[in-house]
N, C-alpha and C positions, 0 to 999 in steps of 0.2 A: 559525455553522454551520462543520464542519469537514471536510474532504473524510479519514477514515479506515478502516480497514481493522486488525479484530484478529483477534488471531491465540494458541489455544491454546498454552501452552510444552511442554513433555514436563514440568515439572518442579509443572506444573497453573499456573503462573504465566498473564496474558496479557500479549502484546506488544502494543502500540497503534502502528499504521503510520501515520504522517502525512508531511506535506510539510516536508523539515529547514525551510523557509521560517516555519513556524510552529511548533514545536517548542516552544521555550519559553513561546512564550504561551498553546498550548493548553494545556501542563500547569501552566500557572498557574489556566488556565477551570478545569481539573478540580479542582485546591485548594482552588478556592473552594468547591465541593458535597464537599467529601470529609467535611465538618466533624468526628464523632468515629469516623468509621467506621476499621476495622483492617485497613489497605490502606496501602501501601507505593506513593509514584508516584514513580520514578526514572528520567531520561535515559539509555538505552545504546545511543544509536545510534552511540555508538562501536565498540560490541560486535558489530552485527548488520546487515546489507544484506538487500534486497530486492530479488528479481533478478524479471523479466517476460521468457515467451519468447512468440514466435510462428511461424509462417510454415516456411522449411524443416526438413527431417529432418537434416541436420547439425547444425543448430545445436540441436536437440534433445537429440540423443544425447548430446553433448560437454554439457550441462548436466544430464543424466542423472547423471553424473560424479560430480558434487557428494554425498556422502554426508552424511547430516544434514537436507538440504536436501528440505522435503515439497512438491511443486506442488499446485497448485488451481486450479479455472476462475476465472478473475474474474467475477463474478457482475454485473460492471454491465450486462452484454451479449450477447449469443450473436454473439461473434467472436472464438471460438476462441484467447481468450489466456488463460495461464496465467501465475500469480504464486507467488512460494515468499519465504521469507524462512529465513535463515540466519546461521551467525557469521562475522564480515568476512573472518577468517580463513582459509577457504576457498575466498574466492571475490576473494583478492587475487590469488592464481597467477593465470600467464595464464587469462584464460577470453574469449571471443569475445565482443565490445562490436557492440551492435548500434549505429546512426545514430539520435539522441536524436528526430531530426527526422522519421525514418520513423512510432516510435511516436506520434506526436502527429501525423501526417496521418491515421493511423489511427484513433486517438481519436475526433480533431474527425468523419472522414465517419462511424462509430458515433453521435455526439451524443454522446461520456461529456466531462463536466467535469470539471477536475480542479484540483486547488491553489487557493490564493489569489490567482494571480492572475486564474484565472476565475470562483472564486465568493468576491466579497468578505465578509469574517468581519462581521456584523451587517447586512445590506444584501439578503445574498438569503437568498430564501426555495426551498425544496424545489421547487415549482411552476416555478419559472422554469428548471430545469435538468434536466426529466423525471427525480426523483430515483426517483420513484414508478414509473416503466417499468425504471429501471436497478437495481430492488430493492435500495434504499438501506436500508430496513430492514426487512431479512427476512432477514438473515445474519449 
């Protein structure tokens, strides 16, 4: 099990969001199902960041900025966080860093899990991490 998030290209491509922590081994999992199908799965997280905002109207607007960049509600939760992903490119200028530690107090009092280090790859199951309230798949 993999904790991700995709994401239409403009280009009709999709992007597959995951935790760089697992990166290449989940696109080894998908290898192995691809068998003769005519799909292309290539690494560009070099290419491309994922930015999360929340909270005040400052830091809002200054990430409004960001041209290219589509937001969306994250769907694991109604608490009003929003995700975008875009090309690194844009969003190496300065741009306002939130405290890594703020979003994961946030997280955890939500109930969302996230990465491998809280849902280990073969070991859990859906059920143990309200994947099913966090509308895991429905999106």
């Amino acid at each position: 099990m993999y904790d991700v998030f995709l994401h239409k290209n403009t280009d009709g491509s999709i992007l597959i969001e995951c935790d760089h922590r697992v990166t290449e081994d989940f696109l080894m999992h998908l290898r192995q199902y691809k068998l003769r199908s005519n799909i292309q799965l290539e690494n560009h997280s070099d290419q491309w960041r994922v930015l999360t905002r929340w909270g005040g109207p400052a830091l809002s607007e200054a990430m409004d900025l960001l041209e290219g960049a589509s937001w969306f509600v994250d769907p694991r939760c109604d608490w009003q966080m929003q995700r975008a992903i875009t090309h690194r490119a844009l969003v190496d200028v300065a741009m306002p860093e939130a405290n890594s530690n703020s979003y994961s107090i946030w997280r955890m009092i939500k109930g969302v899990p996230e990465g491998p280090s809280e849902m280990q790859r073969a070991k859990a199951i859906p059920m143990e991490f309200n994947l099913d309230f966090a509308h895991a798949s429905k999106h």
